[in-house]
C-alpha positions in Angstrom: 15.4 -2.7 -19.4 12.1 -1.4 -19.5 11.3 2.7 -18.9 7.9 4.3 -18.3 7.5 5.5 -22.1 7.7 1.4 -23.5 5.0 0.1 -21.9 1.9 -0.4 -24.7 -1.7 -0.2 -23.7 -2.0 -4.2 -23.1 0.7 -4.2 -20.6 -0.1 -1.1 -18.8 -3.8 -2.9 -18.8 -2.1 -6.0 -17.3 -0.6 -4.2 -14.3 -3.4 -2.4 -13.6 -5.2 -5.7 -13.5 -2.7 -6.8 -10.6 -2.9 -3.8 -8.9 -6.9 -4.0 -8.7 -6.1 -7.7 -7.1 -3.9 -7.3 -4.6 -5.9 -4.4 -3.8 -9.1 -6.5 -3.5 -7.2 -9.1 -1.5 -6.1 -6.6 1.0 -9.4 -5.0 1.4 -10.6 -9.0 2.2 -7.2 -9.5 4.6 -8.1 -6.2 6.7 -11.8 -7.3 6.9 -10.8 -10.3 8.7 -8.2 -8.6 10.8 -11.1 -6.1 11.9 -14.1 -8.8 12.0 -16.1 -6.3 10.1 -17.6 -5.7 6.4 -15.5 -3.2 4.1 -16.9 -2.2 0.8 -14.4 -0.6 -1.6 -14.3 1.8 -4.6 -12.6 0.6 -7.7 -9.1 1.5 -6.8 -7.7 3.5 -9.2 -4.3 2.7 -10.6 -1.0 4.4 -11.9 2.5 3.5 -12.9 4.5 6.8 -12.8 7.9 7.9 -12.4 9.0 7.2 -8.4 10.2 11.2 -9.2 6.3 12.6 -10.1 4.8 10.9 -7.0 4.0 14.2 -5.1 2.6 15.3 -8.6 0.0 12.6 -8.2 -1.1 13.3 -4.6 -2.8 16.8 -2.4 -1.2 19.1 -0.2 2.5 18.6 -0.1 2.3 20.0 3.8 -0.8 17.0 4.4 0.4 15.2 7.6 0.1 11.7 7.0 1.3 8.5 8.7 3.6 6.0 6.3 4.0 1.8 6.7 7.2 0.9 4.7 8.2 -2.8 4.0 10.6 -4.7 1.8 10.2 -7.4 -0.3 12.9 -10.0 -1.8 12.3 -13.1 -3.7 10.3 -13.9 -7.2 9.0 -10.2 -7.7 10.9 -7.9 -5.4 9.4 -4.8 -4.7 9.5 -2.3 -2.3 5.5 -1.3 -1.1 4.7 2.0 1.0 1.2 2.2 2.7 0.4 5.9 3.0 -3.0 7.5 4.3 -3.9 11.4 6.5 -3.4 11.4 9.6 -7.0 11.4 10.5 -7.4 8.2 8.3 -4.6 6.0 10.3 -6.0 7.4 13.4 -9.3 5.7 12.5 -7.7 2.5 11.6 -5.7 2.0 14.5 -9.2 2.7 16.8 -10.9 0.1 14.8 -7.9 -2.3 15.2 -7.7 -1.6 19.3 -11.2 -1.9 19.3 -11.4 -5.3 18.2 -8.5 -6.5 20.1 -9.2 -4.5 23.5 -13.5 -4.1 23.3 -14.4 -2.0 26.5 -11.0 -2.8 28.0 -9.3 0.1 25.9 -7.1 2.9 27.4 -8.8 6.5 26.9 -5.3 7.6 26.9 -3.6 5.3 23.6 0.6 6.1 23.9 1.6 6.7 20.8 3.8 3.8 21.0 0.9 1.2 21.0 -0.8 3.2 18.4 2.2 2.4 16.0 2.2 -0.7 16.9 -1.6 -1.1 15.8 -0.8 1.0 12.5 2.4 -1.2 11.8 -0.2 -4.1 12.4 -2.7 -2.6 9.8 -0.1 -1.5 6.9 1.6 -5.1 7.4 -1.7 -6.4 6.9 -3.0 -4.6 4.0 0.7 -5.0 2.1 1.3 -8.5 2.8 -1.8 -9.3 0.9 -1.5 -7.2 -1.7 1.7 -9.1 -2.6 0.4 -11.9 -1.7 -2.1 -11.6 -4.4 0.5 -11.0 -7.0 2.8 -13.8 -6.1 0.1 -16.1 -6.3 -0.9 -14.8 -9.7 3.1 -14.8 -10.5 3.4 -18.4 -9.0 6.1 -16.6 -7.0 7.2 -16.8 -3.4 8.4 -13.7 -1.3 9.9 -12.6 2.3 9.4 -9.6 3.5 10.7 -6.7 5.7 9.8 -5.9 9.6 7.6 -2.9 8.8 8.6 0.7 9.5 6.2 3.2 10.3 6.9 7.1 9.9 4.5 10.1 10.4 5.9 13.5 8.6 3.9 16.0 5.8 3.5 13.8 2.7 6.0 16.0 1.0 8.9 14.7 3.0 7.6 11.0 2.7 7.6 11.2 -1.0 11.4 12.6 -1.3 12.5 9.5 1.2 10.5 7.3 -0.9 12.0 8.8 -3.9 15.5 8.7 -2.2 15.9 5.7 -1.3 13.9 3.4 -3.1 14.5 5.4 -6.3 18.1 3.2 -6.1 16.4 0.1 -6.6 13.5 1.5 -9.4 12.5 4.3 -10.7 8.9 3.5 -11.4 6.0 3.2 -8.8 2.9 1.3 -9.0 0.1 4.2 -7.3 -2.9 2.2 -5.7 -5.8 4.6 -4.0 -8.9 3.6 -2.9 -11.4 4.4 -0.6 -12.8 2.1 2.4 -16.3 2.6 3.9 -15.3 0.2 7.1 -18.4 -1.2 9.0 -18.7 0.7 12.3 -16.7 3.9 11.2 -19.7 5.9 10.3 -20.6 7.2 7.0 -17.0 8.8 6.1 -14.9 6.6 3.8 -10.9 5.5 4.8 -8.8 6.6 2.4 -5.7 4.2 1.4 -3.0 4.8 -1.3 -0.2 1.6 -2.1 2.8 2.7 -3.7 4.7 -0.2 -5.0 8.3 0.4 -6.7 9.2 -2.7 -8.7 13.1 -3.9 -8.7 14.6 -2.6 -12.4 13.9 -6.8 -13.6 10.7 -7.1 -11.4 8.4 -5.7 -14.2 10.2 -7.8 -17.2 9.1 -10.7 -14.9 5.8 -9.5 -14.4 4.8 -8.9 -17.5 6.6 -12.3 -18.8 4.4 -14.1 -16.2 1.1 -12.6 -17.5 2.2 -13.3 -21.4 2.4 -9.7 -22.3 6.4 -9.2 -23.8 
């Protein structure tokens, strides 16, 4: 089984390569799902230990919001969609927006707003896998999606709880969004994907590089 201190530079090369991908493809998906133009900074890409996750991100007290899926099939993977607070906020206007126009509620429940943010993160991981399944000439199901809104500390110990059972190394995806009709601040968006312990030996099988 593979651990975080095998990998050579070619392979780590390779993943990163499918990370910058599926992120493309999901910046793509959530441009048709707002009916707007995103432009997006070269994502910048990881694979740490699922343990050293809050080393890699800000404030451990950040309030952030959290989509969680589940994926079973060729590559399974679990795949966590993680931005502030402010930044889902923004999404979830955008998405209402183009769904409601002028018809909107002033006064968004918080239910509906999850439902838009579940909407969003479903989106964005769907084709990120999507992308890598193609490029795997793999097939997948995934998970209803959950959606959770605690400080960023307390996301990373469930993620590192519970999907630390199934892997113990993550895939960190961040990137920034400048979404057509948002204004002049960028979206930030981070993917965390933690590959099944056999996921990766596929992976890197697939691409020709073990």
């Amino acid at each position: 089984m593979l651990d975080l201190g095998s990998f050579n530079s070619l392979q780590l090369d390779a993943i990163r390569e499918m990370g910058n991908i599926g992120t493309g493809n999901a910046a793509t998906a959530l441009s048709k799902l707002l009916s707007c133009m995103i432009d997006m900074d070269v994502p910048k890409v990881k694979l740490v230990s699922i343990y050293d996750l809050a080393q890699h991100y800000g404030e451990p007290d950040e309030q952030v919001a959290a989509v969680f899926v589940r994926s079973t099939g060729g590559f399974a993977c679990s795949l966590i969609f993680i931005q502030n607070e402010e930044d889902a906020r923004l999404m979830v206007e955008l998405l209402l927006k183009q769904q409601f126009g002028d018809a909107l509620p002033q006064d968004l429940s918080q239910e509906l707003r999850d439902s838009a943010l579940s909407e969003v993160g479903n989106i964005i991981l769907s084709s990120f896998l999507n992308a890598i399944n193609i490029l795997l000439g793999t097939q997948h199901q995934i998970s209803v999606p959950g959606v959770a809104h605690d400080m960023l500390s307390s996301i990373l110990d469930v993620v590192a709880s519970i999907f630390g059972q199934m892997g113990e190394m993550a895939l960190m995806v961040n990137t920034e969004l400048r979404v057509e009709g948002a204004g002049d601040s960028a979206i930030s968006g981070n993917i965390i994907m933690v590959p099944d312990p056999d996921a990766l030996e596929i992976l890197l099988r697939k691409l020709k590089v073990l």
